[in-house]
C-alpha positions as CSV (number, residue, x, y, z in Angstrom):
1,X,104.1,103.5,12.9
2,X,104.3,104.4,9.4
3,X,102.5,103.3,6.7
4,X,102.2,99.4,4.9
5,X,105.9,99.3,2.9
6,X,104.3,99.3,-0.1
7,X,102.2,102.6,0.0
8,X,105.5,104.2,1.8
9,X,107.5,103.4,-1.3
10,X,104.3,104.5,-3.5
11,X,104.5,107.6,-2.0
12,X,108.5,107.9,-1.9
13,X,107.9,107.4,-5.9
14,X,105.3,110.5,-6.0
15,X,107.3,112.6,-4.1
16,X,110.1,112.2,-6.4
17,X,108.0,112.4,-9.2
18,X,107.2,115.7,-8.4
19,X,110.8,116.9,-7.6
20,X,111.1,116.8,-4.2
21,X,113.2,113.6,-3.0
22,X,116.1,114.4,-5.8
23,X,114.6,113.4,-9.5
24,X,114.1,117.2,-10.2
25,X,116.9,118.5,-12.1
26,X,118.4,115.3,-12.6
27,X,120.2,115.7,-16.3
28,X,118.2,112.2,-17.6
29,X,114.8,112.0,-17.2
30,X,114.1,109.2,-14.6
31,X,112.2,105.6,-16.0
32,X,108.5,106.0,-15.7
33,X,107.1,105.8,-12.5
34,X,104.9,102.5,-13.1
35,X,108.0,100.2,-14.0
36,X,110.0,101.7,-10.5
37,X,107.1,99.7,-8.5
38,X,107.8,96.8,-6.1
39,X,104.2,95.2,-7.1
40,X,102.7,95.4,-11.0
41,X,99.4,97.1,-11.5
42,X,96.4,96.3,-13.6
43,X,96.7,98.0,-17.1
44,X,94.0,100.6,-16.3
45,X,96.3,101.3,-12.9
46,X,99.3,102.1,-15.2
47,X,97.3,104.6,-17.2
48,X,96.1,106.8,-14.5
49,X,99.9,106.6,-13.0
50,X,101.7,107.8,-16.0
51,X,98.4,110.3,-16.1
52,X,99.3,111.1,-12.6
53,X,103.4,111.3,-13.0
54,X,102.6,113.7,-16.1
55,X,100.6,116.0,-13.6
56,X,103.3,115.2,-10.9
57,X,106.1,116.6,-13.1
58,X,104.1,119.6,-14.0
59,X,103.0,120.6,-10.8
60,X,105.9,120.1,-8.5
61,X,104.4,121.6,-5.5
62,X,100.8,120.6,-5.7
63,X,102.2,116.9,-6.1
64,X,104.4,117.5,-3.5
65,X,101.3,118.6,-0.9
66,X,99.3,116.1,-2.1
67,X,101.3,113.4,-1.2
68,X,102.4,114.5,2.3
69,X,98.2,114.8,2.8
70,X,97.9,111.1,1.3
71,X,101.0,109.8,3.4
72,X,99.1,111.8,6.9
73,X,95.6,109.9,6.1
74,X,97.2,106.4,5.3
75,X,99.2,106.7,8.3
76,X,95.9,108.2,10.3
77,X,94.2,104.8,9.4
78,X,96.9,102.4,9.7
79,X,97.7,104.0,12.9
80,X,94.0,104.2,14.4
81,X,93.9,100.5,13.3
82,X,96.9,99.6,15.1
83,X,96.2,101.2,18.0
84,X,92.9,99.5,17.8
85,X,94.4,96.4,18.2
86,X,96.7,97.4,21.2
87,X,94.0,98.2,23.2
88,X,92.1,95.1,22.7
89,X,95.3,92.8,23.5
90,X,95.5,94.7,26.4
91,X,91.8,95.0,27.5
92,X,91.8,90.9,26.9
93,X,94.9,90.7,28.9
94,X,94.1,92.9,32.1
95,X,90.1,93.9,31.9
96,X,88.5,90.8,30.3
97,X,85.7,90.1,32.8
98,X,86.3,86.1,32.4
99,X,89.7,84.4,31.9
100,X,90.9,85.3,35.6
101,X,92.4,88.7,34.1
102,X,93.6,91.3,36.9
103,X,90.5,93.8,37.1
104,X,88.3,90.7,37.1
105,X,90.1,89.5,40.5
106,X,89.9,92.9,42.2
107,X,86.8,94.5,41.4
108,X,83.1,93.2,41.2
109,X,82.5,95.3,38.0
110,X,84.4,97.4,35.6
111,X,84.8,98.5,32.1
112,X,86.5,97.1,29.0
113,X,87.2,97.3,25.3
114,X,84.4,95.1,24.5
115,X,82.2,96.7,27.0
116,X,78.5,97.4,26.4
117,X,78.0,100.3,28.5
118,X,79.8,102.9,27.6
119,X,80.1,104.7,30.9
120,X,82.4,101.8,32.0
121,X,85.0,102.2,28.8
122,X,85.0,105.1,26.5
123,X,87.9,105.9,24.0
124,X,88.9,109.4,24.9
125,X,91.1,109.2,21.8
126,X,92.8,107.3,19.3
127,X,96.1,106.6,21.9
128,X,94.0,107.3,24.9
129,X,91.5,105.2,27.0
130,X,89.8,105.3,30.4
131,X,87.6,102.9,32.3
132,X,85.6,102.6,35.8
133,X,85.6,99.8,38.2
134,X,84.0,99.6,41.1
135,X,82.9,97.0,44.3
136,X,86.0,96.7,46.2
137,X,86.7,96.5,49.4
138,X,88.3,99.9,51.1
139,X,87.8,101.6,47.3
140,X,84.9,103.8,46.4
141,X,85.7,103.1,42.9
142,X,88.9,103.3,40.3
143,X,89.4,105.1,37.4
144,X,92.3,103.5,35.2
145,X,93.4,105.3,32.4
146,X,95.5,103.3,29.0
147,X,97.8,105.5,26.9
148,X,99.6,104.2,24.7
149,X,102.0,105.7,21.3
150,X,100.6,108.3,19.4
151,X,100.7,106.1,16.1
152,X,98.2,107.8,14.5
153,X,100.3,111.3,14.7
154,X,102.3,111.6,11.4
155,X,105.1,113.5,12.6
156,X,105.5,111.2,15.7
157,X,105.2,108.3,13.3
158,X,108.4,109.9,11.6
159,X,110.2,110.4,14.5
160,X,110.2,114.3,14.3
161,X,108.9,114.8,17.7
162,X,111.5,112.6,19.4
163,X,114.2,114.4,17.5
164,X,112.7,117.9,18.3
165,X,112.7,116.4,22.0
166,X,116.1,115.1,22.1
167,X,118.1,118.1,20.8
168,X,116.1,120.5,23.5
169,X,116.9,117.4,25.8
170,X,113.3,117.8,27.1
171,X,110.6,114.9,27.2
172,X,109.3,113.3,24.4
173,X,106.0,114.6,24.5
174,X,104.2,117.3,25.9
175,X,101.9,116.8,29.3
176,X,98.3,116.2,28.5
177,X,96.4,118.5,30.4
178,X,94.7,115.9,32.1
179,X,96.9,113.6,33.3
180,X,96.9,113.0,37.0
181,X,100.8,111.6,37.9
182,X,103.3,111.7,35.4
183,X,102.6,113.5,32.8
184,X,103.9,113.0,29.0
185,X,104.6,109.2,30.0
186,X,103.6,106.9,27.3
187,X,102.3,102.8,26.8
188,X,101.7,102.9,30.0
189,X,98.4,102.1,32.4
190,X,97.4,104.6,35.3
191,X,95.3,103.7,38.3
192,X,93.6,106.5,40.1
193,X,91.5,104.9,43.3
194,X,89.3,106.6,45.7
195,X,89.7,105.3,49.2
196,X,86.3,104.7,51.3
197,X,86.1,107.1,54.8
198,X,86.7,104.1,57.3
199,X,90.3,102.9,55.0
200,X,92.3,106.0,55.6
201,X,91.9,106.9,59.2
202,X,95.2,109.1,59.4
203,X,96.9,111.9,58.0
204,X,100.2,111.2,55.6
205,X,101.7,110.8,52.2
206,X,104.3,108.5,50.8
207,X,106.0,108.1,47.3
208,X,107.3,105.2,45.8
209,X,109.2,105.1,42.6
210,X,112.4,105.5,40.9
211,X,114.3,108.9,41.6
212,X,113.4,110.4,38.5
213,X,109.6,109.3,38.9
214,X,109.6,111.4,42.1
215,X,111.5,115.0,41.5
216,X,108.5,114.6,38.6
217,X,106.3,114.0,41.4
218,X,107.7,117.0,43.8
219,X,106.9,119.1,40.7
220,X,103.2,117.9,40.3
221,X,102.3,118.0,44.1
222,X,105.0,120.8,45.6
223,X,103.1,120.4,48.9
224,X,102.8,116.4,50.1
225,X,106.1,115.1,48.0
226,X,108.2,118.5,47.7
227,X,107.6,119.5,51.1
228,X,105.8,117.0,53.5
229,X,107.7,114.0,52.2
230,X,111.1,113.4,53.3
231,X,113.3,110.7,51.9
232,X,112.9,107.3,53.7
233,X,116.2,105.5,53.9
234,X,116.4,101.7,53.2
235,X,119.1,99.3,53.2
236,X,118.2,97.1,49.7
237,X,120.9,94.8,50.4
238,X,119.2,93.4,54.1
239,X,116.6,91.2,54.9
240,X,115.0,89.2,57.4
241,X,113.3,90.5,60.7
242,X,115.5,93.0,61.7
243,X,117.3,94.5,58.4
244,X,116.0,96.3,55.3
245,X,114.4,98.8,57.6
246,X,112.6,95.7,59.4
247,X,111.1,94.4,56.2
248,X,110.6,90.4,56.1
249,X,112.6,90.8,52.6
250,X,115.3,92.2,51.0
251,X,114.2,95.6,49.0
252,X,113.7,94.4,45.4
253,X,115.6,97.3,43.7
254,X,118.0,100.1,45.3
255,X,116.6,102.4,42.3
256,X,113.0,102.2,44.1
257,X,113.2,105.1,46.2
258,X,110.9,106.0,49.0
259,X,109.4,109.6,50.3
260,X,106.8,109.8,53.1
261,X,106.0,112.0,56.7
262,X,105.2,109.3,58.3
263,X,107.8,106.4,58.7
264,X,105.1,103.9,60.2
265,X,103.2,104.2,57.6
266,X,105.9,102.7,55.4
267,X,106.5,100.0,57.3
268,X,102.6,99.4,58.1
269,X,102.4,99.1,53.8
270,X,105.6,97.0,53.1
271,X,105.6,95.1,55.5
272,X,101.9,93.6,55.6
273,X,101.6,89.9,54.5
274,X,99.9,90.5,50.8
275,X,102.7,93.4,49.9
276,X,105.3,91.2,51.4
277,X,104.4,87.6,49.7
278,X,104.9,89.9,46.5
279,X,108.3,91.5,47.2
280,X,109.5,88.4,48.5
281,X,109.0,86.5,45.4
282,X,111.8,87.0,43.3
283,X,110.4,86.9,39.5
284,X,107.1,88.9,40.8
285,X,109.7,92.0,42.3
286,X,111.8,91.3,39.0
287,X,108.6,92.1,37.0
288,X,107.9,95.2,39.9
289,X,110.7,96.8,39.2
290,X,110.7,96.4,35.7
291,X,107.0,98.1,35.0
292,X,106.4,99.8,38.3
293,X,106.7,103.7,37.8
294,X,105.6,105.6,41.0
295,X,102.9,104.8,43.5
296,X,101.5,108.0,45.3
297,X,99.4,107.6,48.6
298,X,97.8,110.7,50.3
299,X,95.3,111.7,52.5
300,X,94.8,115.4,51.2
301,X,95.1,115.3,47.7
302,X,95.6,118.4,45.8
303,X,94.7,120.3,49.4
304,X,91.5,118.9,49.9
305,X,90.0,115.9,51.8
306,X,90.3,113.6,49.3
307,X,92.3,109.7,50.1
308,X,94.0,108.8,47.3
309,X,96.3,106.3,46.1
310,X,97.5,106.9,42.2
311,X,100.2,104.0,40.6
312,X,101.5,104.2,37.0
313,X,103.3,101.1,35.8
314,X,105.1,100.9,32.1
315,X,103.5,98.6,29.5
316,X,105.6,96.3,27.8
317,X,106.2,96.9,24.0
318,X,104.9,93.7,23.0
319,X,100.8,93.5,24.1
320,X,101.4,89.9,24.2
321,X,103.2,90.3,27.4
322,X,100.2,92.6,29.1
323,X,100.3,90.8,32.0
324,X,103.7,91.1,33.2
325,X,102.7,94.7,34.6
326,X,99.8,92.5,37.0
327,X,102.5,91.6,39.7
328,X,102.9,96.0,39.9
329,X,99.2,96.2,40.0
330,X,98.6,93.3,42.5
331,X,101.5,95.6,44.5
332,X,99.3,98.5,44.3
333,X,96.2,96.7,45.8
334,X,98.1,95.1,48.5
335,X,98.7,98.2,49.4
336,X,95.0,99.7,49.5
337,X,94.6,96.9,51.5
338,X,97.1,97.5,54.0
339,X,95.5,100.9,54.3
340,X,93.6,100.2,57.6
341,X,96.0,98.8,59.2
342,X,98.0,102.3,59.9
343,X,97.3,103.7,63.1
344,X,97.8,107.4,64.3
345,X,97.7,108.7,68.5
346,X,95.5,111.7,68.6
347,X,98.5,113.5,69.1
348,X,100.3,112.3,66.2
349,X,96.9,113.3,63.9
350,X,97.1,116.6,65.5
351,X,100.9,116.7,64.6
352,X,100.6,115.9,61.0
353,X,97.5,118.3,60.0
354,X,99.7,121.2,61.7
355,X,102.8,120.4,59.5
356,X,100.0,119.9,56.1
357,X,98.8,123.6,57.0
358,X,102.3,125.1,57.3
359,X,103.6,123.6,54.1
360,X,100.2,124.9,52.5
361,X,101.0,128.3,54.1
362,X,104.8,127.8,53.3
363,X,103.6,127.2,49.7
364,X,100.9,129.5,49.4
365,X,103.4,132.4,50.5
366,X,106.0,130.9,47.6
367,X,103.1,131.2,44.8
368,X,102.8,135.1,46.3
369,X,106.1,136.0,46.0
370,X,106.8,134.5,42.5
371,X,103.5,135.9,41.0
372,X,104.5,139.8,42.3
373,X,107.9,139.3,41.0
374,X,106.5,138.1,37.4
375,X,104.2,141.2,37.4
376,X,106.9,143.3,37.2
377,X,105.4,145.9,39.6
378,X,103.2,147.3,37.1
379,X,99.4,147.4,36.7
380,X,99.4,143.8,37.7
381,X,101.2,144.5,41.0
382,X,97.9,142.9,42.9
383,X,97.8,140.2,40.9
384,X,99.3,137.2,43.7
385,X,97.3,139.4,46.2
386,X,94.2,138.7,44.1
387,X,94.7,134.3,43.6
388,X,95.5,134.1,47.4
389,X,92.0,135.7,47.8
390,X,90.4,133.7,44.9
391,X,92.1,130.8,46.5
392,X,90.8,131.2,50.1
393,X,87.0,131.9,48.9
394,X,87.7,128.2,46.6
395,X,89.1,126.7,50.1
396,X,86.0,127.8,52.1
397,X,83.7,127.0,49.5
398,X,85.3,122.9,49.4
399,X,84.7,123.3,53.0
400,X,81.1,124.4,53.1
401,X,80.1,121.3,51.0
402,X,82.3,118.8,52.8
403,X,80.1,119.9,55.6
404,X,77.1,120.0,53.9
405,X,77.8,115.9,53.1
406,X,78.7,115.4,56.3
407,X,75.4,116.8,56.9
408,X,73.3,114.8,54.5
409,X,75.4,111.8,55.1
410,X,74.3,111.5,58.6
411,X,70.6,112.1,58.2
412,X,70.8,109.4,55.8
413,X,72.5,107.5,58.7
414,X,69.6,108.4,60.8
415,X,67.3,107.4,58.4
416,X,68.7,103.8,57.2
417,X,69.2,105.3,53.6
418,X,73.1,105.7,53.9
419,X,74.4,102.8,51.7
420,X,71.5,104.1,48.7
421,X,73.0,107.6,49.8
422,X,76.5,106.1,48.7
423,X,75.8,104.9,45.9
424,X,74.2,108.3,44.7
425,X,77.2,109.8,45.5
426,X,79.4,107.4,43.3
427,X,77.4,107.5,40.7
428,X,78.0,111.3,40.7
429,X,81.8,111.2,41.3
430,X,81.7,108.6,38.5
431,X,80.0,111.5,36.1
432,X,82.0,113.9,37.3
433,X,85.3,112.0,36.4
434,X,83.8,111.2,32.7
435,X,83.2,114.5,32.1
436,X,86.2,116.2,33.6
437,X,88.9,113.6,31.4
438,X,86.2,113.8,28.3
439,X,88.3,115.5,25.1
440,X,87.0,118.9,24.4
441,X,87.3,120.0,21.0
């Protein structure tokens, strides 16, 4: 967003002033700078500016640095003000703890932009925001991230980085380091939710989102969507009891695309009553498949024993119009909900963790490979030798405190401490998570 109109064409006037949008080596000497203004200006304001034009003229490149560093701390300000705004119309729309607002309706307590407590909401910077909720059935707690446009950038303000994007035909923006899904999306909200023990009692992953949502996904997580997650084929044009892949309702969109290693679990999700009364309504999956991005459900996230369910839905340019994304949220907590319901044979357990640890050895072997070819043989020959030790001694160490809190968990079991023993633990995930997505400069 650039600057008020009239400060843009203040500065417009500078910069050609000093020489550098044409004026210089014009044959006539342009009209003074004061009379050029789209506003008048107090008589001791049209002093210092013919003052200022005079210095202009005679230093053509100081004039010209100064006001590029005026027009990046005008646009800093206007755009941290804007985006200032955005987040509140959107904290009002989806977080406001009264008013019936999405988080309000799912979670017992959470965060917002008019928060006290600031390890519920905290501004992680001017176009980025993150906040906790927590007390909700089959959820040890959520962490939703806001991003929205970098207004406050200058050269994104001009458009330079989208140029620079489109003519390498790469993405607009560069991933930030710490997203968790899609990285380098932008105005849009990300919900990262922790699933209790008792909610995921199976092994699998699925994917939902448009096609180019998930080869972005197969990039981030090479294992569960590259490898474990095969595409699920669904008639969009059926419905009823036994068409659309058995669905009570006709697919909303053919572009929604699904990936998982377990079929049932699909049909355990989309076709339970909460995920269903949504999809069936046509101006709810309208408003789906307009802000719904990718949904990624795993038991094993990133290798480990973590259950997981991140969703990223797109914001709407106008923050009047939050709460079109809340049918796409209300989606992704249908889901959660449906969790339980997925059963797997002890067979079909045993099945699925013996695929996860051949597609980890079937990747691990990949990562090998490429790292020996890109040390060229030299003195870094070792060097994939090395991570796949470093690697291993990580693994075993994940699994000696997994045990370890099995450990603790059950003494506290014994000793009728286990739901304070919980809510230790959450507090420290909760701390964790804040300090980990905390900016570093």
């Amino acid at each position: 967003m650039a600057p008020l109109p009239a400060a843009r064409q203040l500065l417009a006037l500078l910069l050609a002033a000093a020489g550098v949008a044409g004026a210089a080596g014009a044959a006539a000497a342009p009209p003074p700078l004061a009379t050029r203004l789209p506003f008048p200006l107090p008589p001791t304001a049209e002093r210092l500016l013919v003052l200022l034009e005079a210095w202009a003229r005679a230093n053509q490149t100081e004039a010209a640095v100064a006001a590029l560093v005026l027009l990046a701390l005008l646009n800093l300000a206007y755009g941290a003000w804007q985006n200032s705004r955005r987040f509140a119309a959107i904290s009002d729309a989806l977080f406001r703890p009264e008013g019936g607002a999405f988080m309000s309706r799912q979670f017992a307590g959470h965060g917002h932009a008019r928060s006290p407590n600031p390890t519920l909401w905290w501004r992680e910077s001017l176009n980025h925001a993150v906040l906790w909720a927590s007390g909700r059935r089959n959820l040890d707690g959520c962490l939703v991230a806001v991003e929205i446009k970098p207004r406050q950038d200058l050269l994104y303000a001009l458009g330079l980085v989208q140029l620079a994007a489109g003519l390498s035909g790469g993405a607009a923006l560069e991933p930030r380091e710490g997203d968790v899904l899609l990285p380098g999306s932008r105005e849009g909200v990300l919900l990262d939710a922790f699933v209790a023990e008792g909610a995921m009692p199976w092994k699998g992953v699925l994917a939902l989102g448009t096609r180019s949502c998930l080869r972005a996904l197969a990039k981030k997580f090479p294992v569960d969507v590259g490898d474990l997650a095969q595409a699920h084929a669904i008639d969009p044009s059926a419905s009823g009891g036994g068409g659309g892949g058995g669905l009570p309702y006709a697919w909303p969109s053919p572009d929604l695309a699904v990936q998982t290693d377990q079929p049932a679990l699909f049909q355990a999700l989309f076709a339970s009553p909460k995920v269903a009364a949504i999809l069936a309504d046509p101006a709810q999956a309208q408003l789906v498949r307009r802000h719904l991005r990718a949904v990624y459900v795993t038991s094993s996230f990133q290798g480990r024993n973590a259950r997981r369910v991140i969703a990223e839905v797109k914001l709407p340019a106008a923050a009047s119009r939050a709460r079109d994304v809340e049918p796409a949220l209300e989606l992704v907590m249908a889901m959660v909900d449906a969790l339980p319901g997925f059963r797997q044979s002890a067979e079909a357990l045993k099945r699925a963790e013996e695929a996860r640890a051949a597609a980890n050895a079937a990747h691990e072997a990949r990562r090998a490979r490429r790292d020996e070819q890109q040390s060229g043989g030299g003195g870094r020959a070792g060097r994939g030798k090395r991570n796949l030790e470093h690697e291993a001694t990580q693994r075993r160490m994940i699994e000696l405190r997994q045990k370890r809190l099995a450990e603790e968990r059950e003494k506290a079991r014994r000793d009728g401490k286990l739901e304070e023993w919980e809510r230790q633990q959450r507090l420290k995930e909760q701390r964790k998570l804040a300090k980990k997505r905390s900016v570093r400069m």
